[in-house]
Backbone as JSON, one array per atom type, in Angstrom:
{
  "sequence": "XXXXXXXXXXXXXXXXXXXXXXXXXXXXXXXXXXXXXXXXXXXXXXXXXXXXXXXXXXXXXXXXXXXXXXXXXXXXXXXXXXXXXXXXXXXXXXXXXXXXXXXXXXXXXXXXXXXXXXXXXXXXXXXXXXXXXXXXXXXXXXXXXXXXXXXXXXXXXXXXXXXXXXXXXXXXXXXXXXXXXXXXXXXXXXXXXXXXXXXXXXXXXXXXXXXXXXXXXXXXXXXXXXXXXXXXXXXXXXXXXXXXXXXXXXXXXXXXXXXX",
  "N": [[2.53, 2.62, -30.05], [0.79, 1.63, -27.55], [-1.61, 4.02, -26.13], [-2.2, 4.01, -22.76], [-4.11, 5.95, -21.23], [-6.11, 6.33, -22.48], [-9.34, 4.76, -23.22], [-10.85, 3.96, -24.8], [-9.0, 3.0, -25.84], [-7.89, 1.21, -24.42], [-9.72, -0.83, -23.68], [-10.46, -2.01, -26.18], [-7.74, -3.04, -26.65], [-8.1, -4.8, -24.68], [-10.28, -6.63, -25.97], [-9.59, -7.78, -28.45], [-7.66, -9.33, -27.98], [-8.47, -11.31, -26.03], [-8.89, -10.74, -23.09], [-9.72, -10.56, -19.39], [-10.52, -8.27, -16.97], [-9.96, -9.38, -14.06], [-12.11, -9.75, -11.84], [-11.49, -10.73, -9.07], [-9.01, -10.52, -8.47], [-8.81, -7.98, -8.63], [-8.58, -6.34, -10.69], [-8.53, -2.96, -11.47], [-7.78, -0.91, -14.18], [-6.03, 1.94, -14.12], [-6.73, 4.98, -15.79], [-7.09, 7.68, -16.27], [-5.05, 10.36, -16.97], [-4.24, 12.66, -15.11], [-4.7, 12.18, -12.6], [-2.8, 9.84, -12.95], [-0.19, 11.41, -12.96], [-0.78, 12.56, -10.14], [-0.08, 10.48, -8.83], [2.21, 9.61, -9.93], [4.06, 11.75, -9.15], [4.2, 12.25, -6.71], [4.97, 10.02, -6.16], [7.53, 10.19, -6.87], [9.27, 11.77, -5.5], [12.0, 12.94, -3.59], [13.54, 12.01, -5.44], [14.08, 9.09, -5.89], [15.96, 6.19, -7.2], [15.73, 4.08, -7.72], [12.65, 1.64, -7.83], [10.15, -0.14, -6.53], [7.22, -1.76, -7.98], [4.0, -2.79, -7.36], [2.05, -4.51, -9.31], [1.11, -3.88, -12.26], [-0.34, -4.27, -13.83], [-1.39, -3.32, -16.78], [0.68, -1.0, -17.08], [0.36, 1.26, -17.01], [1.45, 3.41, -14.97], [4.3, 2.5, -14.73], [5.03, 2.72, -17.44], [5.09, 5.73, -17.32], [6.87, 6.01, -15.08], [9.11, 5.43, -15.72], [9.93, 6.65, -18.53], [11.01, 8.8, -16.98], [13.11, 7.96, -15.74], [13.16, 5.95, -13.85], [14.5, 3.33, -12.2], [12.62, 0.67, -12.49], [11.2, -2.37, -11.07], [8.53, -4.31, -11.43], [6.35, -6.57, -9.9], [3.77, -8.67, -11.18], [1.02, -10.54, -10.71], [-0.61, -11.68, -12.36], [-0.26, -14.04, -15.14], [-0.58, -13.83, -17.69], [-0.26, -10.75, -17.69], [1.55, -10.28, -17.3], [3.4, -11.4, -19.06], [3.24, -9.86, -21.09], [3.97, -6.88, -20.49], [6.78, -6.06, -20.87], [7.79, -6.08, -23.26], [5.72, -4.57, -24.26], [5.89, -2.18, -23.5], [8.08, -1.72, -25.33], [10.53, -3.15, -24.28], [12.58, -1.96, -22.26], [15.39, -1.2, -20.92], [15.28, -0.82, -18.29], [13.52, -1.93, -16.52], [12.44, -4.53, -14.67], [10.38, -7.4, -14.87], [9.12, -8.89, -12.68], [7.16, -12.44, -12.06], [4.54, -12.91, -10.7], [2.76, -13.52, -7.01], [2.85, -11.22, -4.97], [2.17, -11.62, -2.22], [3.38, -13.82, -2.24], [5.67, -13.62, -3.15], [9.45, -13.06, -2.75], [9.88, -9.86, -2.23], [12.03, -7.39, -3.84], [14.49, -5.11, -2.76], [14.05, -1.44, -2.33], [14.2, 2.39, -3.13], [12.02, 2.71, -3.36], [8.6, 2.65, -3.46], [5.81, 2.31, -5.64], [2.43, 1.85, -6.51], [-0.23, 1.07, -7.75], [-2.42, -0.53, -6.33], [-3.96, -3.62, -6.0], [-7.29, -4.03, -5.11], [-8.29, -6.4, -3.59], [-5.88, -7.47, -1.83], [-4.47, -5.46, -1.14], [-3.85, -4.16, 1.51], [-3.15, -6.02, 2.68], [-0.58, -6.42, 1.7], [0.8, -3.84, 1.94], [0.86, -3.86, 4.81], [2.9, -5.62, 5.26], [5.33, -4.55, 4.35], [5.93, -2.18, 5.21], [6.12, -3.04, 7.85], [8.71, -4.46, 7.1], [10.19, -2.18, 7.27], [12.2, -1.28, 5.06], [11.8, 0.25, 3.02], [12.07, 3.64, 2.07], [9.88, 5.11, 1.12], [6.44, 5.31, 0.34], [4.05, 5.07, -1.93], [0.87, 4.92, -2.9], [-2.07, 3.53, -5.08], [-4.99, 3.22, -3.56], [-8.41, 2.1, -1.89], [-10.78, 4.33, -0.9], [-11.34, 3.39, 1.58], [-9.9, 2.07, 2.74], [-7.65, 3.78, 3.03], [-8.19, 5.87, 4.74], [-8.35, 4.42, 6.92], [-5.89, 3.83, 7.08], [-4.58, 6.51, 7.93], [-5.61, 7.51, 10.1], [-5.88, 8.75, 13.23], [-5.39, 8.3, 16.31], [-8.96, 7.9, 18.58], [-10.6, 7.97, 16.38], [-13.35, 6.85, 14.21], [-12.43, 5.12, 12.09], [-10.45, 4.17, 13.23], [-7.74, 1.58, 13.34], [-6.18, -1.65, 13.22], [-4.57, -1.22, 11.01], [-3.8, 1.39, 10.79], [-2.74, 2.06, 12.83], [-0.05, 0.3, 12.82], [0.71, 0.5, 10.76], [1.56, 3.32, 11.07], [3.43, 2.89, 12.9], [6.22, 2.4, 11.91], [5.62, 5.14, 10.18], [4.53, 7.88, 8.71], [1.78, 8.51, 7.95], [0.28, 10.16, 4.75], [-3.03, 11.31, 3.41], [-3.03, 12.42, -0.18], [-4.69, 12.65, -2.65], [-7.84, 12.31, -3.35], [-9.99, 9.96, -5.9], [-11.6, 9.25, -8.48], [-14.05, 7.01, -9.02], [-14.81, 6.77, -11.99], [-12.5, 7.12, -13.27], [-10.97, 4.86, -13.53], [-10.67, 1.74, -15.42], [-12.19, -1.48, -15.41], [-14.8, 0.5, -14.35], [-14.9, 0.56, -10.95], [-16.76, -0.15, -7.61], [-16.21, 1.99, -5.8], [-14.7, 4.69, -4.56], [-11.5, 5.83, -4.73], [-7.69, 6.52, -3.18], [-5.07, 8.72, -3.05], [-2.41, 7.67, -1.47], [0.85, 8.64, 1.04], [3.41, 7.11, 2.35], [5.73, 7.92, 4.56], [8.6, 7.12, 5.75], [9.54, 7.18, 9.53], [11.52, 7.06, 11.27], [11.13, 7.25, 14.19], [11.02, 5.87, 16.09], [13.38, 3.94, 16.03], [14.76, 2.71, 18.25], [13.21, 0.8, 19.24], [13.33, -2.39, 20.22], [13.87, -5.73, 18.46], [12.15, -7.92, 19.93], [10.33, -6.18, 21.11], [8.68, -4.81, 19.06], [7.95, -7.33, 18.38], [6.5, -7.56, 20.38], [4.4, -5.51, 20.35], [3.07, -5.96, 18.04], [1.61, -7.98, 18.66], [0.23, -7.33, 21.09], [-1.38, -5.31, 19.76], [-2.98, -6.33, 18.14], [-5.0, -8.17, 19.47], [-5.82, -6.51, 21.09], [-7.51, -4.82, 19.13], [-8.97, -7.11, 18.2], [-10.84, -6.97, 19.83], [-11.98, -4.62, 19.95], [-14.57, -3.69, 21.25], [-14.56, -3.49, 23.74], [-13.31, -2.45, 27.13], [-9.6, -1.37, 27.68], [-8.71, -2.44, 30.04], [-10.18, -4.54, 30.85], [-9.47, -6.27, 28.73], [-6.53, -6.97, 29.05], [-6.7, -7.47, 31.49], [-4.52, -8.44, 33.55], [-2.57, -6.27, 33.61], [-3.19, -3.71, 33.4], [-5.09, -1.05, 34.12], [-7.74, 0.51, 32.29], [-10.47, 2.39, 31.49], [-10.02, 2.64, 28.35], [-10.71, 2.28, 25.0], [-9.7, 0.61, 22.5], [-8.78, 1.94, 19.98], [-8.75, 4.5, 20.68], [-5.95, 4.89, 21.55], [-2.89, 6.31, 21.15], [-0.29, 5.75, 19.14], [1.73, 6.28, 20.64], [1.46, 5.96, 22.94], [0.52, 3.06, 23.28], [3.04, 2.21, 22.67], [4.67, 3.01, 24.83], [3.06, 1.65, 26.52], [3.92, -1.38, 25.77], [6.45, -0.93, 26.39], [6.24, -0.96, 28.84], [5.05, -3.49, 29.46], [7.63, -5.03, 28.54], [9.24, -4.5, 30.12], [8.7, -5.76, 32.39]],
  "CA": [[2.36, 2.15, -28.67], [-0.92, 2.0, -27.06], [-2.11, 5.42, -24.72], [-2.34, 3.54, -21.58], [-4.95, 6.13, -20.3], [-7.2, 5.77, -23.15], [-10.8, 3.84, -21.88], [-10.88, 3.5, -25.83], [-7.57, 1.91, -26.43], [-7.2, -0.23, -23.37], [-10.59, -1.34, -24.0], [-9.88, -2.45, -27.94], [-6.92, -4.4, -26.63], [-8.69, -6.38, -24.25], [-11.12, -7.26, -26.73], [-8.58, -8.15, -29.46], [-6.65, -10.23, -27.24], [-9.85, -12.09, -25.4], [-8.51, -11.1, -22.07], [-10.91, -9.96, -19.43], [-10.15, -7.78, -16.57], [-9.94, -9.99, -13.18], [-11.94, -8.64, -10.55], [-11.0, -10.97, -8.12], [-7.32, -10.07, -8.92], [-8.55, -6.55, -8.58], [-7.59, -5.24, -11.93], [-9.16, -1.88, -12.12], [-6.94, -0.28, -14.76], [-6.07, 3.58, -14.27], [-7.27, 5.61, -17.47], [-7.04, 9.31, -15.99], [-3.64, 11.11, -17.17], [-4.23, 13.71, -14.16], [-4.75, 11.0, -11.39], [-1.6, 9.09, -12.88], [0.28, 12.33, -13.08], [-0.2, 13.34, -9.39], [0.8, 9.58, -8.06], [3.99, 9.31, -9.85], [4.6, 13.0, -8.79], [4.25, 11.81, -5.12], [5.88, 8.18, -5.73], [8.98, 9.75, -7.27], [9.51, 13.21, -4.52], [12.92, 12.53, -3.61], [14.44, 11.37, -6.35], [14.46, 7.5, -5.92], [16.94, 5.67, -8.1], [14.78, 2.36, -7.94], [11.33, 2.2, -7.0], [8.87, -1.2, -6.8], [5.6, -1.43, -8.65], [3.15, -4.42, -7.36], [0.29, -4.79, -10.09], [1.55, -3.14, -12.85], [-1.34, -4.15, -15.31], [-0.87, -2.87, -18.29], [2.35, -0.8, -17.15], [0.23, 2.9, -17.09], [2.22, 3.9, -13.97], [5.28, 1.8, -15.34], [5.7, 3.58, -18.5], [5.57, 7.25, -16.49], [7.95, 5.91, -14.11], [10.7, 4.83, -17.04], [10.23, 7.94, -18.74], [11.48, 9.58, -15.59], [14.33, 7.88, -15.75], [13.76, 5.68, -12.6], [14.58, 1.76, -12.72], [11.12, 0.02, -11.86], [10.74, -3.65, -10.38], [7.59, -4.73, -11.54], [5.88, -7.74, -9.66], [2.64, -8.87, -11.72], [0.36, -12.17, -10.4], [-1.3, -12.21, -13.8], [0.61, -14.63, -15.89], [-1.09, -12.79, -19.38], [0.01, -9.21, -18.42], [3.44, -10.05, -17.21], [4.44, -11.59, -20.09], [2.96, -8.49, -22.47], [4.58, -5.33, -20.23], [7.94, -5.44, -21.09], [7.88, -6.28, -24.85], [4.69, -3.87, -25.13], [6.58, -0.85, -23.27], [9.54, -1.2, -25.69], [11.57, -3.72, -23.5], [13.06, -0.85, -21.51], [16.25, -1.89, -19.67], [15.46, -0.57, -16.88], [12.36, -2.57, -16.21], [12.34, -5.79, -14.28], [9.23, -7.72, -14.34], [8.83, -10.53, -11.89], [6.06, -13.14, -12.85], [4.48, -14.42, -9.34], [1.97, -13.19, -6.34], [3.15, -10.17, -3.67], [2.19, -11.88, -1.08], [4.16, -15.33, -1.76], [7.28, -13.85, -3.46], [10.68, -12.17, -1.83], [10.28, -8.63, -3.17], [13.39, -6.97, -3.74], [14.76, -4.01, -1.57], [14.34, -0.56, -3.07], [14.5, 3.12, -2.57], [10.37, 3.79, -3.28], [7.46, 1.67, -3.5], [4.54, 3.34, -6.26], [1.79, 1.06, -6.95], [-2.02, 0.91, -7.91], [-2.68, -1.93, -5.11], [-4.64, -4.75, -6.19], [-8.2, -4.06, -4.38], [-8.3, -7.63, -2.44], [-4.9, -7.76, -1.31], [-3.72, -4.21, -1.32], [-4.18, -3.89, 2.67], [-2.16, -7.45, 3.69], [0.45, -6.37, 1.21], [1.21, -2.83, 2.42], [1.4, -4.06, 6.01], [4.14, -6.52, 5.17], [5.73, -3.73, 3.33], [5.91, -1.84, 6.55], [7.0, -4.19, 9.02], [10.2, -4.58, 6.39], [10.86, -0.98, 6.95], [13.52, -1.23, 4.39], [11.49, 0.9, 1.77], [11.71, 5.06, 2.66], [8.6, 6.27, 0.53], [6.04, 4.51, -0.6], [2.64, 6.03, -2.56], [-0.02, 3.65, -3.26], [-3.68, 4.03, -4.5], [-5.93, 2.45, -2.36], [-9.79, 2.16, -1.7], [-10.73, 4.85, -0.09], [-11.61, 3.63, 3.13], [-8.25, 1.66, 3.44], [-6.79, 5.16, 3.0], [-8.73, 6.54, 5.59], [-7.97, 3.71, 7.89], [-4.37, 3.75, 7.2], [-4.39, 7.44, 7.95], [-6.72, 7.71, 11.05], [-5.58, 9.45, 14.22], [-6.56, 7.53, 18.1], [-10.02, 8.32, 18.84], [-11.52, 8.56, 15.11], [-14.13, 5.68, 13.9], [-11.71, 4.87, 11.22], [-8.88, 3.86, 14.04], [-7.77, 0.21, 13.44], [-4.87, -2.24, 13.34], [-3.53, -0.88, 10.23], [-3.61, 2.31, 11.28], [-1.21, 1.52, 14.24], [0.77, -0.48, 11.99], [1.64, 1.64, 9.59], [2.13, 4.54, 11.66], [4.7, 2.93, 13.96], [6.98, 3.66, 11.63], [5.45, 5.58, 8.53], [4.18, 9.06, 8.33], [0.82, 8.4, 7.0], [-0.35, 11.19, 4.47], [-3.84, 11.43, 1.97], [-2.25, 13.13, -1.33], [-6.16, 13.2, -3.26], [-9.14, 11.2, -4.26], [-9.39, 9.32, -7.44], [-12.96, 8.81, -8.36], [-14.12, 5.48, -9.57], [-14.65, 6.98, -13.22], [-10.88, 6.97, -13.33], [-10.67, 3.24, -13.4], [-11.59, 0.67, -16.2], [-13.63, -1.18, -15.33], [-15.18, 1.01, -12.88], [-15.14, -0.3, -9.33], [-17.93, 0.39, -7.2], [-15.99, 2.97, -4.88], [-13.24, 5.36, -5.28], [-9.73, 5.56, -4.07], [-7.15, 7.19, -2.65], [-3.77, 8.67, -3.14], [-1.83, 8.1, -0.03], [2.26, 8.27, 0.53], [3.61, 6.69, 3.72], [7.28, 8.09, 4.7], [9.59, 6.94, 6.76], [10.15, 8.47, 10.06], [12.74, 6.89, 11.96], [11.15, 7.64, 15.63], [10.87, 4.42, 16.78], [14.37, 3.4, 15.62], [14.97, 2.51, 19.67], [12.4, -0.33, 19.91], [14.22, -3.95, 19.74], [12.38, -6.6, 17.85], [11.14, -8.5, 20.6], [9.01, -5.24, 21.5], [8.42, -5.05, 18.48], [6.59, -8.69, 18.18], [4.94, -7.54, 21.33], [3.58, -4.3, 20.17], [2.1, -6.16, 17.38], [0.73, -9.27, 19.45], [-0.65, -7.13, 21.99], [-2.65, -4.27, 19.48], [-4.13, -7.39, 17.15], [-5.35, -8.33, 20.28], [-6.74, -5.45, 21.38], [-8.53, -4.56, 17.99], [-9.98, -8.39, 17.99], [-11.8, -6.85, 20.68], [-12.02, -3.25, 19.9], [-16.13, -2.89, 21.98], [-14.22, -4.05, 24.52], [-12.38, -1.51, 27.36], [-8.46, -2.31, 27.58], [-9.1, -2.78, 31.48], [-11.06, -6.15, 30.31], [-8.88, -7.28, 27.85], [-5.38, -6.18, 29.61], [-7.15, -6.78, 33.3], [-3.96, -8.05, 34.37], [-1.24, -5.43, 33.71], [-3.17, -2.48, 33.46], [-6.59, -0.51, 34.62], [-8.24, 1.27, 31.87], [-11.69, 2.3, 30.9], [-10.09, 3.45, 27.16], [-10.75, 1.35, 24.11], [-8.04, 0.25, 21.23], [-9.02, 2.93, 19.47], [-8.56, 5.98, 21.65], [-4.84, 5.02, 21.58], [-2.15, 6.69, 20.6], [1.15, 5.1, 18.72], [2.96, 6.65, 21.61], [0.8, 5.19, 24.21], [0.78, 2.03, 22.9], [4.68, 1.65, 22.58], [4.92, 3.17, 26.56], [2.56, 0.32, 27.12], [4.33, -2.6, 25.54], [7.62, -0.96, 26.96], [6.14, -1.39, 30.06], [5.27, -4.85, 29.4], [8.51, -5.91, 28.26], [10.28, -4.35, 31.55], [8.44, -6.28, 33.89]],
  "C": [[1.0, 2.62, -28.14], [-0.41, 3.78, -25.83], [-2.88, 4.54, -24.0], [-3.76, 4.3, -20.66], [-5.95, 6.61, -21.26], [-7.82, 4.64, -23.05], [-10.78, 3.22, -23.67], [-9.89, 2.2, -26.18], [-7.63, 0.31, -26.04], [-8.41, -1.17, -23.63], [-10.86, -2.82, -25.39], [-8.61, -3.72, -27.37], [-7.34, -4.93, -25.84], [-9.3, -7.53, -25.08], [-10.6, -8.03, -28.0], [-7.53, -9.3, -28.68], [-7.58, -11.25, -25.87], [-9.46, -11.73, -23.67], [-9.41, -9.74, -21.22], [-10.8, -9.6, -17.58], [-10.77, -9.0, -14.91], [-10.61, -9.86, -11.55], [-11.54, -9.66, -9.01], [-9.19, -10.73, -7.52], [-7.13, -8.18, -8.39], [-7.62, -5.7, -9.8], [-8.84, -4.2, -12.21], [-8.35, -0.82, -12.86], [-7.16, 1.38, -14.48], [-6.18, 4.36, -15.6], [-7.41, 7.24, -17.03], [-5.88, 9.72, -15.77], [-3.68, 12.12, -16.07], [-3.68, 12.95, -13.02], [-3.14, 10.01, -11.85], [-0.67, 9.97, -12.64], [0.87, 13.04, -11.6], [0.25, 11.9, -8.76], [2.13, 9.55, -8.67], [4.68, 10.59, -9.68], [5.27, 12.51, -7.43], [5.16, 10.86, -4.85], [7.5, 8.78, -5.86], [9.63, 11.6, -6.56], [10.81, 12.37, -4.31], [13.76, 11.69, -4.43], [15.06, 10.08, -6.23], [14.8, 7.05, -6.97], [16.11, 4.49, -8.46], [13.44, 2.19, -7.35], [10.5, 0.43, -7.67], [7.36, -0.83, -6.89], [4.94, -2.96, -8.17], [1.79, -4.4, -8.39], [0.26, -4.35, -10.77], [0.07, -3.24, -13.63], [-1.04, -3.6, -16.24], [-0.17, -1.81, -18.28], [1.89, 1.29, -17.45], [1.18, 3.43, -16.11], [3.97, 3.12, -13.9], [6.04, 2.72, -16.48], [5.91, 5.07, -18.21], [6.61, 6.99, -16.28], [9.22, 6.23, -14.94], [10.75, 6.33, -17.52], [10.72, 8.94, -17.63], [12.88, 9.08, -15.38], [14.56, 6.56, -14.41], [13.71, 3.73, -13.29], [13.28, 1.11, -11.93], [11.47, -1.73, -12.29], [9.6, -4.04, -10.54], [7.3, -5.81, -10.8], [4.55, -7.7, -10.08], [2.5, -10.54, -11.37], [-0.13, -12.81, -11.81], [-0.16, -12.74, -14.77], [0.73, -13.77, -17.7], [-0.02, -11.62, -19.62], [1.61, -8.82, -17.69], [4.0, -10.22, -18.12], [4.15, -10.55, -21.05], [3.91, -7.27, -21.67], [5.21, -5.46, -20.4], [7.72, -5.28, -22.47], [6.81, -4.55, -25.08], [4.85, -2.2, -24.66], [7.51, -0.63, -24.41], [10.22, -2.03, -25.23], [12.47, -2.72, -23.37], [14.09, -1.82, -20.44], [16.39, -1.59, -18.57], [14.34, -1.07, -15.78], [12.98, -3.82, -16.04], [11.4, -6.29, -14.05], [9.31, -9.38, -13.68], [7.49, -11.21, -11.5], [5.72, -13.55, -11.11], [3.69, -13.37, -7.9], [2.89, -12.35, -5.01], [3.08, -10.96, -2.55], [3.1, -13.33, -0.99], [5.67, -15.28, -2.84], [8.23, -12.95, -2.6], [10.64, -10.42, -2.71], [11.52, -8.12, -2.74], [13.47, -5.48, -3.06], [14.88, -2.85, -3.1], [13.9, 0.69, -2.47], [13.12, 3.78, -2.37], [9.76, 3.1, -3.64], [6.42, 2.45, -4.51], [3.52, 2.21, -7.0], [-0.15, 1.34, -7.18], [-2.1, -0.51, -7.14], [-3.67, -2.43, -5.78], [-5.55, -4.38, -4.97], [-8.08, -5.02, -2.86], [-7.32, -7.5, -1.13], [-4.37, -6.96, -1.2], [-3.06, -4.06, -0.11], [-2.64, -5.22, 3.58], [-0.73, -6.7, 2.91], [1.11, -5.51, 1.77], [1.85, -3.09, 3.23], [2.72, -4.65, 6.12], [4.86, -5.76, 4.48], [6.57, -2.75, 4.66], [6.24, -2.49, 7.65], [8.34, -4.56, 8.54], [10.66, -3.61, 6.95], [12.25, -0.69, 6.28], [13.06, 0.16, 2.55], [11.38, 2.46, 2.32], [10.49, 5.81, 2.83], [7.82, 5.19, 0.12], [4.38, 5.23, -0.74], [2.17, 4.95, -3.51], [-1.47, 4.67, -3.43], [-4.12, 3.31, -4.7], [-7.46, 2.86, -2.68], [-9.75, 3.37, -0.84], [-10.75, 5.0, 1.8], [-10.46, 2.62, 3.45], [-7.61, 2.61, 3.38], [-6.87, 5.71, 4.27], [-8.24, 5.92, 6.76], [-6.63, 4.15, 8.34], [-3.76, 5.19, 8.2], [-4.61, 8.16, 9.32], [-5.7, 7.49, 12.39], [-6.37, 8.06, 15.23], [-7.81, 8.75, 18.32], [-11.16, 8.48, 17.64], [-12.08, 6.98, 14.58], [-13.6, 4.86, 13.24], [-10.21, 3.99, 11.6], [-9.1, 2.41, 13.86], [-6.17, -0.56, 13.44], [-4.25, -1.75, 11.85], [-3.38, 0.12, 10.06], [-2.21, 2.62, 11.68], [-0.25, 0.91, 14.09], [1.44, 0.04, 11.43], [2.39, 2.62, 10.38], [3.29, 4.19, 12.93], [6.15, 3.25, 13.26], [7.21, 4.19, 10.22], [4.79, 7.13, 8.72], [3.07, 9.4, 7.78], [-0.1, 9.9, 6.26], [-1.41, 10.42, 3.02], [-3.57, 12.12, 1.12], [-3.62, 13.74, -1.97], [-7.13, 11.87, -3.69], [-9.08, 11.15, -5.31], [-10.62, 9.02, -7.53], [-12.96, 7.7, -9.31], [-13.99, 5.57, -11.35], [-12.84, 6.86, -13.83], [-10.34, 6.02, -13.45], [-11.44, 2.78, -15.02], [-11.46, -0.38, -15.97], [-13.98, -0.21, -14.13], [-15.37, 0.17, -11.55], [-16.41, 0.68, -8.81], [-17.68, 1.6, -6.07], [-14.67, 3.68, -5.26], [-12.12, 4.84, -4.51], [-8.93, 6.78, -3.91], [-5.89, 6.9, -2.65], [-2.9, 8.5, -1.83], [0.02, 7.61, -0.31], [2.13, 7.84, 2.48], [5.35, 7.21, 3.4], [7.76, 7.67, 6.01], [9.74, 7.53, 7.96], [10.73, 8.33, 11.09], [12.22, 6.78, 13.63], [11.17, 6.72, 16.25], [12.16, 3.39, 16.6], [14.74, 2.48, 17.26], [14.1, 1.32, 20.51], [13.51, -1.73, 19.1], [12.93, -4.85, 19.01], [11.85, -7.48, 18.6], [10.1, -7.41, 21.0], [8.47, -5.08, 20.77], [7.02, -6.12, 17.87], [5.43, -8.19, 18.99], [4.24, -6.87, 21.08], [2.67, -5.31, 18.97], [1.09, -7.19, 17.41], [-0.23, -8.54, 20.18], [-2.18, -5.8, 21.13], [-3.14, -5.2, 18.74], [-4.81, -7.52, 18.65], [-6.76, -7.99, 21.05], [-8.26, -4.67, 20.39], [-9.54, -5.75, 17.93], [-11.24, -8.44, 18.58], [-11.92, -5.57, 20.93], [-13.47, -2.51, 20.92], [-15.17, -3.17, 23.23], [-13.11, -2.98, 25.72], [-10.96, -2.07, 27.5], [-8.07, -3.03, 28.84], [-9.43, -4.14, 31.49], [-10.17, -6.88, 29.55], [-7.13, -7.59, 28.59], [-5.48, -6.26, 31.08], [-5.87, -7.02, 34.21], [-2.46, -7.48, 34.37], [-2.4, -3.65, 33.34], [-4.87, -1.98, 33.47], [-6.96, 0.75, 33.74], [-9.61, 1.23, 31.33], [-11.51, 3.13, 29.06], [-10.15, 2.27, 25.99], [-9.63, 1.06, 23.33], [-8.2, 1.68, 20.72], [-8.25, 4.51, 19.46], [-7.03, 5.99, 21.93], [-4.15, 5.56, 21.16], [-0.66, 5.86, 20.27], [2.25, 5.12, 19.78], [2.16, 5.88, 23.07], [0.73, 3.49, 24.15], [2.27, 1.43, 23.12], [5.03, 1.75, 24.16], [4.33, 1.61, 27.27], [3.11, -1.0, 26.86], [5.82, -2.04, 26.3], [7.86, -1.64, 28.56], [5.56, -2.56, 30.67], [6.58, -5.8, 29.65], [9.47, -5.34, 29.48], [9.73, -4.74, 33.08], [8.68, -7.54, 34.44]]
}
């Protein structure tokens, strides 16, 4: 069986098999046993029984997982390297790979999300991942500066709509950097370990506040130079930007939308 985080190996079977890493697909394969080592540490903290993988590629963070014992959900877009990961793990019965694009299939409900995100699409996917809130844990690595985003406090340069997204109701933590050498092919920037957990506090918003909270901060970000006084002039008088918000200020504010 190939060593998944051999630059040698994985290399050799591309080239033996004419197939040629996608960058619009965002296949930057993981090839550093350390860096795989501390995400499926992170992905599999609480002892999740079932855990979804989006982008398996050639099944480095796949074949950890299994050896661990946990049942992994694969979804792969690439027609090539869906049909090679099961057979080329072993066909492991505890692997499900489903052939067909994250963003336009039904992923299935499970207890932990652990993925190497597809560059392009890493960012749309997450979000919709998060707005399910049906997944507890989920540890993804990301670009770094979608990490940063994701991660980023009101008031910090980094503050944006998927920030505020995530964190309505996720826990957003950075785990460690992953430097680009860590990839094959190399990408032109690094990445980042990040876990998002669950954290219930917002269990008390209905889903029409819900819609609104997320109608009214796109909104607001569309026009982030912009104070919320200007955008907002007629329900509320502020000289503070999107930014400078807080998750909790935000939700007071759509509460006090939706009770008027």
């Amino acid at each position: 069986m190939m060593n998944l985080t051999s630059p040698s190996q994985v290399k050799a079977w591309c080239i033996e098999h004419g197939f040629h890493p996608n960058k619009t697909l965002g296949q930057n394969f993981l090839i550093d046993r350390n860096a795989l080592i501390s995400i499926v540490d992170a992905g599999l903290e609480g002892n999740p029984a079932t855990v979804l993988e989006i982008g398996p590629g050639l099944g480095v963070l796949t074949e950890e997982m299994l050896k661990r014992g946990v049942k992994v959900t694969a979804v792969e877009k690439d027609p090539v390297l869906a049909d090679r990961l099961k057979p080329a793990l072993g066909n492991p019965v505890n692997l499900t790979v489903v052939k067909g694009d994250a963003l336009e299939t039904e992923l299935p409900a499970a207890d932990a999300m652990v993925s190497n995100l597809p560059y392009q699409a890493g960012t749309r996917i997450l979000l919709e991942l998060v707005q399910r809130r049906d997944i507890r844990r989920m540890t993804v690595l990301v670009q770094t500066e979608v990490a940063e985003r994701l991660a980023a406090q009101e008031g910090g340069k980094t503050r944006g709509l998927a920030g505020v997204w995530a964190q309505l109701d996720y826990d957003v933590k950075i785990v460690r950097k992953v430097a680009a050498s860590c990839f094959w092919p190399r990408p032109e920037v690094g990445s980042s370990v990040v876990t998002l957990e669950r954290h219930d506090r917002n269990l008390g918003l209905g889903e029409e506040e819900r819609k609104l909270f997320h109608r009214i901060t796109k909104q607001a970000f569309e026009h982030r130079r912009k104070q919320l006084g200007s955008i907002f002039r007629d329900y509320i008088q502020s000289t503070l930007r999107a930014e400078e918000l807080s998750n909790e200020e935000w939700i007071a504010f759509v509460k006090g939308l939706s009770g008027q």
